[in-house]
C-alpha positions in Angstrom: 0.0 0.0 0.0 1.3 3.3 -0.9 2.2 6.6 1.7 -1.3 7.7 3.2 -1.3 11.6 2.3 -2.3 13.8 5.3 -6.0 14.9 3.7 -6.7 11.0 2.9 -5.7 10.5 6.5 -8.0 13.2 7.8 -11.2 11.6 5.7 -10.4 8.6 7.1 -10.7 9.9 10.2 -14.2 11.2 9.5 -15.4 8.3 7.7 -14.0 6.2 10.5 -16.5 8.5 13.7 -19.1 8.5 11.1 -19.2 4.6 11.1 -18.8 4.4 14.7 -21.6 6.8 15.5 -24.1 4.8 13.1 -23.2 1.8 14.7 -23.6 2.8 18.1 -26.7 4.3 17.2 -27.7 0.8 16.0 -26.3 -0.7 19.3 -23.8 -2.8 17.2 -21.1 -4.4 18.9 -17.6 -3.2 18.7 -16.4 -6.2 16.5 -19.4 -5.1 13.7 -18.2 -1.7 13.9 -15.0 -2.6 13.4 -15.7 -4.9 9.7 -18.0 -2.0 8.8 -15.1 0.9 9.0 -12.8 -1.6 7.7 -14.8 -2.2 4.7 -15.7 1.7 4.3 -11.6 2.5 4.8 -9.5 -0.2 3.8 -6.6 1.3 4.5 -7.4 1.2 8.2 -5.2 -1.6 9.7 -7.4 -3.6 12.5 -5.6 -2.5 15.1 -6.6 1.0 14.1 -9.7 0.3 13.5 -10.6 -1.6 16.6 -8.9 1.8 18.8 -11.5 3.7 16.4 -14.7 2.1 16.7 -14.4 2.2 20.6 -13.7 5.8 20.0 -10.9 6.4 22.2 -7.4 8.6 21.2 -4.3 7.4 20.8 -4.0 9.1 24.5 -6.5 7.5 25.9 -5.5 4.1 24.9 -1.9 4.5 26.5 -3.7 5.7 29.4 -5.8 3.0 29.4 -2.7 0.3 29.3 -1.5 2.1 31.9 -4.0 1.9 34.5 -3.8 -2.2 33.4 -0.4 -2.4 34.8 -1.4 -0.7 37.7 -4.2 -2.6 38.2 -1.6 -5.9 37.9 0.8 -4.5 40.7 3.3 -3.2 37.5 5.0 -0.1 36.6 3.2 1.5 33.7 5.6 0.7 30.4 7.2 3.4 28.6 4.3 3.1 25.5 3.6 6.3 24.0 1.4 7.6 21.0 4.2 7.9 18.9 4.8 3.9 19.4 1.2 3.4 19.1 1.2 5.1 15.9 4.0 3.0 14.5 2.2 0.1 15.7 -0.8 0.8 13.7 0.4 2.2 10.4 3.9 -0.1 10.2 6.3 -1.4 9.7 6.6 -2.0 13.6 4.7 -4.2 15.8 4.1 -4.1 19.3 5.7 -7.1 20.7 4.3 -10.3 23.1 3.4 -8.4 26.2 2.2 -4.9 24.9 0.0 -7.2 22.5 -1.4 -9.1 25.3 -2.3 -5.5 26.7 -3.8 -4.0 24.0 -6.3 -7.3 23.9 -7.2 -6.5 27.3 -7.8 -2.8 27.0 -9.7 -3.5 23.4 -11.7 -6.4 24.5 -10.9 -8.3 21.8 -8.8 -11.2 20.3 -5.3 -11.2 19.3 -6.8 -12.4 15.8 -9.0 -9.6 15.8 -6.4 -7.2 16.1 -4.1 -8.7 13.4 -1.6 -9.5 15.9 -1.3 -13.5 16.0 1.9 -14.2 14.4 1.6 -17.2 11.5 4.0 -19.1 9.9 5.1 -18.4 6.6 2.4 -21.6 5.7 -0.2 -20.1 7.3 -0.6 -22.1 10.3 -1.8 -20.3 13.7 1.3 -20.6 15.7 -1.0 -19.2 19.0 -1.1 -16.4 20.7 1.8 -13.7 21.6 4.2 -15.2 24.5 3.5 -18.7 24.7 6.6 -20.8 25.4 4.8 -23.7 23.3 4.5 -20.9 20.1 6.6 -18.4 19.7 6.8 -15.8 17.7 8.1 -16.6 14.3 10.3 -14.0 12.4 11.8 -14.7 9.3 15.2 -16.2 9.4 15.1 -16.4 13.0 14.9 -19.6 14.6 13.5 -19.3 18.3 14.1 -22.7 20.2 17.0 -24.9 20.1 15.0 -27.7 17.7 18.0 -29.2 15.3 20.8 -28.7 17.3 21.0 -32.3 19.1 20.9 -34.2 15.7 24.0 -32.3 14.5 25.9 -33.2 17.8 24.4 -36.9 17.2 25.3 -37.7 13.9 28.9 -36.7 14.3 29.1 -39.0 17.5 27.7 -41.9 15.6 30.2 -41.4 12.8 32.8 -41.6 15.4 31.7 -45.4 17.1 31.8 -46.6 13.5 35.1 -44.5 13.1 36.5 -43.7 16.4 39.9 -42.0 15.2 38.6 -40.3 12.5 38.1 -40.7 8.5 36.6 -39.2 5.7 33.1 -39.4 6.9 34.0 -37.7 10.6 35.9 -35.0 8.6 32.7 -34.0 6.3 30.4 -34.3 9.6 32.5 -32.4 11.9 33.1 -30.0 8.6 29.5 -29.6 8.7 28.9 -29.3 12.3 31.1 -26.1 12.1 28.9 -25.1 8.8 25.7 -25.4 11.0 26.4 -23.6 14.3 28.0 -20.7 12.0 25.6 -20.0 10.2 22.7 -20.2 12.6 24.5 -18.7 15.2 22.2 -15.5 15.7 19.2 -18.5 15.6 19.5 -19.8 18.8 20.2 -18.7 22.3 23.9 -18.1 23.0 23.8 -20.5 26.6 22.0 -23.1 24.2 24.5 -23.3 21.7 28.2 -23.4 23.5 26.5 -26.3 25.1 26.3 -28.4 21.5 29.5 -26.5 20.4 31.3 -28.0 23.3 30.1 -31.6 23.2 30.7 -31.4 19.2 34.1 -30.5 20.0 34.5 -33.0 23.2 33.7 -35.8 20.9 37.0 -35.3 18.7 39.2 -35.9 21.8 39.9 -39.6 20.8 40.5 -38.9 17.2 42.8 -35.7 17.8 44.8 -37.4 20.4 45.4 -40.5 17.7 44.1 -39.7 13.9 43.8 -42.6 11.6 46.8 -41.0 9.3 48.0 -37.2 9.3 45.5 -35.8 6.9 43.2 -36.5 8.6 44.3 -35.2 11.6 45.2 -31.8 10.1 41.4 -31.6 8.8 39.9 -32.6 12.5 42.4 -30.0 13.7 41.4 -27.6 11.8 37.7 -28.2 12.5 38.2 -28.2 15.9 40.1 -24.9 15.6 36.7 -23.5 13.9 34.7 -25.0 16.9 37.0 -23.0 19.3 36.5 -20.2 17.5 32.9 -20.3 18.0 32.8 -21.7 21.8 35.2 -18.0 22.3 32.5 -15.7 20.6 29.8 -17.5 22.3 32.0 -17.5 25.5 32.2 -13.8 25.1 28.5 -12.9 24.4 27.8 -14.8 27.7 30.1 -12.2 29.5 32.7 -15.1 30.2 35.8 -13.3 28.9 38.3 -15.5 30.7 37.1 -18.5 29.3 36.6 -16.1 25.4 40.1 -15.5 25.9 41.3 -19.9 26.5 38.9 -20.5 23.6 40.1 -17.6 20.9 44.0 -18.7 22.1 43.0 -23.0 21.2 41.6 -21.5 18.2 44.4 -19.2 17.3 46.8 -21.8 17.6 45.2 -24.3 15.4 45.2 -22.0 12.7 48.6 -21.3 13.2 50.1 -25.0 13.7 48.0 -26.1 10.8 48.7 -23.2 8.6 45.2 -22.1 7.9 45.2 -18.2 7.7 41.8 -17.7 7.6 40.9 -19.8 10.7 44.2 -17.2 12.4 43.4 -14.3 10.7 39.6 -14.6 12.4 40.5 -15.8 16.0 43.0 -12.6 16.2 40.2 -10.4 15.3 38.0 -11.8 17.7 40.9 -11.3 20.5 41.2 -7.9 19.8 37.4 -7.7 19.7 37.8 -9.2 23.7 41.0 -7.1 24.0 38.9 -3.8 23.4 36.0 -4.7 25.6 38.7 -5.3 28.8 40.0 -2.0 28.0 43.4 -3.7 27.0 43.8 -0.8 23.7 47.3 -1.9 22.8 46.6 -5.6 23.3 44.0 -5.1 20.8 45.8 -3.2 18.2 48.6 -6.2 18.4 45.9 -8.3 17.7 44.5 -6.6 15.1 47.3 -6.5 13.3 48.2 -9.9 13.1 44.7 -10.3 12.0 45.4 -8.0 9.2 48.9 -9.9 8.3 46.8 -13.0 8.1 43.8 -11.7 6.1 42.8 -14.0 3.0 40.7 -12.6 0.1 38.7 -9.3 -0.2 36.0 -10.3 2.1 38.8 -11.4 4.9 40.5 -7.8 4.2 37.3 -6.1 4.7 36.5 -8.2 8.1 40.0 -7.7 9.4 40.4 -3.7 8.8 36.3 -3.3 10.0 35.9 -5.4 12.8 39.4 -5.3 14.5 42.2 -2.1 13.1 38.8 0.4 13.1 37.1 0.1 16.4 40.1 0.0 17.9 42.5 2.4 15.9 38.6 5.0 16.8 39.0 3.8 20.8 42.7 4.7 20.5 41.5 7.9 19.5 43.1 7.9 16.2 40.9 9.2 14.5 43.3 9.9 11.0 44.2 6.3 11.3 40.9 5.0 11.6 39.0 6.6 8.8 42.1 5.0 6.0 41.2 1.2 7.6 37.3 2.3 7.4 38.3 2.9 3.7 40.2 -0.2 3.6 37.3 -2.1 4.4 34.7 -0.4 2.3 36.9 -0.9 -1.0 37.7 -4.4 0.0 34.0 -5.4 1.3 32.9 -3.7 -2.5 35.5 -5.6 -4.4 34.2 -9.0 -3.1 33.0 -10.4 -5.8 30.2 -11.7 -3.4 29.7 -8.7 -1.6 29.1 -10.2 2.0 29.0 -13.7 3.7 27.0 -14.9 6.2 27.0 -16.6 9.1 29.3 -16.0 12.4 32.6 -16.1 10.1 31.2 -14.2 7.5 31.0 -9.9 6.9 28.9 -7.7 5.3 27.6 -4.1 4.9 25.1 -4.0 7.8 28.4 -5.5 10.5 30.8 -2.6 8.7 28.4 0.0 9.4 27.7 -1.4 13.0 31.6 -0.7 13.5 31.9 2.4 11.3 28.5 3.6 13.9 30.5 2.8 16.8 33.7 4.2 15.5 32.0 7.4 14.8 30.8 7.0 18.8 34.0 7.3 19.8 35.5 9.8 18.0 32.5 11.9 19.0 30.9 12.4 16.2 27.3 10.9 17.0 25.6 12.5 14.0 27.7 10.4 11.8 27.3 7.5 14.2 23.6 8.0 13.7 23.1 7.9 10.1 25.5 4.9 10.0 24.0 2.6 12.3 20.6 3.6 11.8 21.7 2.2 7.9 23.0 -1.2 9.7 20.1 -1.7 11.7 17.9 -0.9 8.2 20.1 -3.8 6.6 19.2 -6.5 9.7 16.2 -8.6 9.7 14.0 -7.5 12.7 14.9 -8.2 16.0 18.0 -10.5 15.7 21.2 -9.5 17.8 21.9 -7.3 14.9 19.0 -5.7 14.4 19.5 -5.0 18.1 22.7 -4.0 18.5 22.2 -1.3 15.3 19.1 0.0 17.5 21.0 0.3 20.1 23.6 2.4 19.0 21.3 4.6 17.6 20.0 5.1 21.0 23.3 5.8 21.8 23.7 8.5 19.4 20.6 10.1 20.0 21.1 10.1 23.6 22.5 13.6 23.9 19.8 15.3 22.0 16.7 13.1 22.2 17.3 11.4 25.2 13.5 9.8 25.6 13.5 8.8 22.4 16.7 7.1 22.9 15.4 5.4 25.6 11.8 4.7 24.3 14.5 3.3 21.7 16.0 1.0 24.0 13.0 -0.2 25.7 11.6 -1.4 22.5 14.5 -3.5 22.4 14.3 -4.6 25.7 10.2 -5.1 24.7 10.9 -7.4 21.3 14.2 -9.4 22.7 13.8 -12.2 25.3 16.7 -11.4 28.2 17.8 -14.9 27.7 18.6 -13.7 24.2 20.5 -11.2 25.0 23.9 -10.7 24.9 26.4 -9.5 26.4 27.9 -6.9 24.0 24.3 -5.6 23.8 23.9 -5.4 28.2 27.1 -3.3 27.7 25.6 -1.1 25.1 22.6 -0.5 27.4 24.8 0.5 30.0 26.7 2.8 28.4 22.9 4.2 27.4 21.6 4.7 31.0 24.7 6.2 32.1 24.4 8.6 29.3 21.0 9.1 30.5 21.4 9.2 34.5 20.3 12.3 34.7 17.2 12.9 32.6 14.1 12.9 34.4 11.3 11.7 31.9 9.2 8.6 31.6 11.1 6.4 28.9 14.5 7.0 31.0 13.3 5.9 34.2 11.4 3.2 33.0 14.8 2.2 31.3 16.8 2.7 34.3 14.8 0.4 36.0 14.4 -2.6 33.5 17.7 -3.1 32.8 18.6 -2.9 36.7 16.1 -5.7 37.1 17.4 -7.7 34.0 18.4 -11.3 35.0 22.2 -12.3 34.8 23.1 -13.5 31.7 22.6 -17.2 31.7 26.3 -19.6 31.3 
């Protein structure tokens, strides 16, 4: 449907009160009201519509969700009418529990407000917030459903195989496939679990391969399922046990001469390096990342993700803009242009970093624009998507701090806390410490959530 221009928006509001008052007139339910305006103004979404035929603002319906809360022994939410708004025209929806609110205020049905999630087939999936079905978004997986078959097809290969062969290679090989490229699918506590008994189960075979190539190739996968138990490590806020993970992985790569698998375990060290506050650690480590760089894409990961944050922390700011350009002309000469997946790059993780680069440097209007692109590039409500919206929060902070934090608490709204990681906790720190000292609504409210968030789960 194409942009709604202000005077069709204001005849839809008349239609809209002139259907209402007919049907109340007529002492027709809400619900009849509701398919009459609907068929009079299809553009009205039902969500809309249903706020219309009871004839309340957009005012009176946060006021109305907030005297629900009260009534439940809650803190009113930070909704406003600007969120509201979004909510009914799009793109955004309100997520599980200001759904279930808007039910209860309405008086109607999650179906009835358009707000039951389906699968792509079409099959009800049930209401908002139940554990037995969740809400679906695409490319997102939400449980950990598959992972256990992975873990169990590689053991089975290794009791017919126990030190190794062709088979274990391609299973392990496609263990580290899987968990890389579904990494942002599941929840981070979830997957090292499966990571680490994948690896565990390669103990007999590394200690004695069946011949040295294959040894080299079990090495090497279980340098890429290091790499992966030292990310997840760090986005559980375990950094000493990030840091034994990145080092096993690092040294695979090394011993078995794969510079890719090196070139990405320095860059996630210097990644951990930054977020201890170790600067020249991290620029070492960056550097070898760099030295060991294969291909465009590898290039454009290594001068992005590690020499450009850090070269911005460092304060350099001369320095950082030549690796930002680094990576932009590498990333553009790939001939792929971007590679997913936890060992892949592409434009929406550059501008994350470019956003955050800006940050430092302090130059949030730049950061703004840059990581409002990244977040534009994410599918909704993964870890990137996430992360992007919160450094926009970030850079908005000095000069619309509620909407920063209305920002944030959207976040906090559409993201599950056992979903969330630690690089994003720290990001919402550094936002209510920015914001310690405004007194409105959305900043309290945000103060207060993430103090009560749970510890992240390891």
């Amino acid at each position: 449907m194409g942009q709604i221009t202000r005077s069709r928006r204001a005849q839809i509001q008349r239609e809209a009160t002139a259907v209402r008052m007919r049907g109340q007139r007529e002492g027709f339910p809400p619900e009849r009201i509701v398919t009459a305006m609907c068929s009079t103004c299809p553009e009205l979404s039902p969500l809309e519509a249903w706020r219309l035929a009871l004839g309340w603002s957009r005012a009176q319906t946060v006021a109305q969700i907030a005297d629900l809360y009260l009534s439940d022994g809650l803190k009113p939410p930070a909704l406003s009418e600007a969120m509201l708004c979004r909510f009914e025209h799009g793109p955004d929806r309100p997520g599980p529990e200001y759904a279930r609110m808007l039910a209860r205020a309405y008086g109607a049905g999650l179906d009835q407000l358009g707000l039951r999630a389906r699968c792509v087939c079409g099959a009800d999936l049930g209401g908002y917030g139940q554990q037995t079905a969740p809400l679906i978004v695409p490319g997102v997986e939400m449980t950990a459903a598959g992972l256990p078959a992975v873990r169990e097809s590689l053991r089975l290969a290794l009791l017919d195989a126990p030190y190794g062969g062709p088979v274990v290679v391609e299973l392990a090989e496609a263990a580290v496939e899987h968990y890389a490229l579904n990494y942002s699918r599941h929840v981070p506590a979830h997957l090292f679990d499966e990571v680490h008994a994948a690896r565990s189960l390669l103990g007999d075979a590394l200690a004695a391969p069946v011949n040295a190539t294959i040894g080299a190739e079990l090495r090497r996968a279980a340098g890429w399922l290091s790499a992966l138990l030292g990310n997840l490590a760090y986005h559980l806020a375990d950094h000493s046990g990030a840091r034994a993970h990145l080092a096993v992985a690092a040294s695979f790569g090394e011993h078995i001469g794969d510079a890719r698998l090196t070139a990405w375990a320095y860059g996630a060290q210097s990644m951990l390096a930054r977020a201890r506050g170790d600067l020249p650690a991290a620029l070492r480590h960056a550097e070898v990342s760099a030295a060991h760089a294969v291909g465009q894409l590898g290039h454009a990961q290594a001068a992005g993700w590690a020499m450009l944050p850090t070269l911005a922390r460092l304060g350099h700011a001369a320095d950082a803009e030549r690796a930002l350009a680094e990576a932009t002309t590498a990333l553009e000469a790939d001939p792929a242009g971007g590679a997913p997946g936890r060992f892949g790059f592409d434009v929406a993780e550059l501008a994350l970093h470019e956003a955050e680069a800006w940050l430092a440097l302090g130059r949030s209007e730049r950061a703004l624009a840059r990581a409002g692109a990244s977040a534009a590039s994410c599918v909704a409500y993964t870890p990137g998507w996430a992360a992007a919206t919160l450094v926009v929060a970030q850079a908005e902070a000095g000069t619309q701090p509620g909407d920063a934090a209305a920002r944030a608490l959207d976040v906090l709204e559409r993201v599950p806390a056992e979903r969330l990681r630690s690089t994003a906790r720290t990001r919402l720190g550094v936002l209510t410490a920015a914001l310690g000292g405004v007194d409105v609504a959305s900043a309290r409210d945000l103060r207060e959530r993430v103090r009560d968030l749970p510890p992240v789960a390891q």
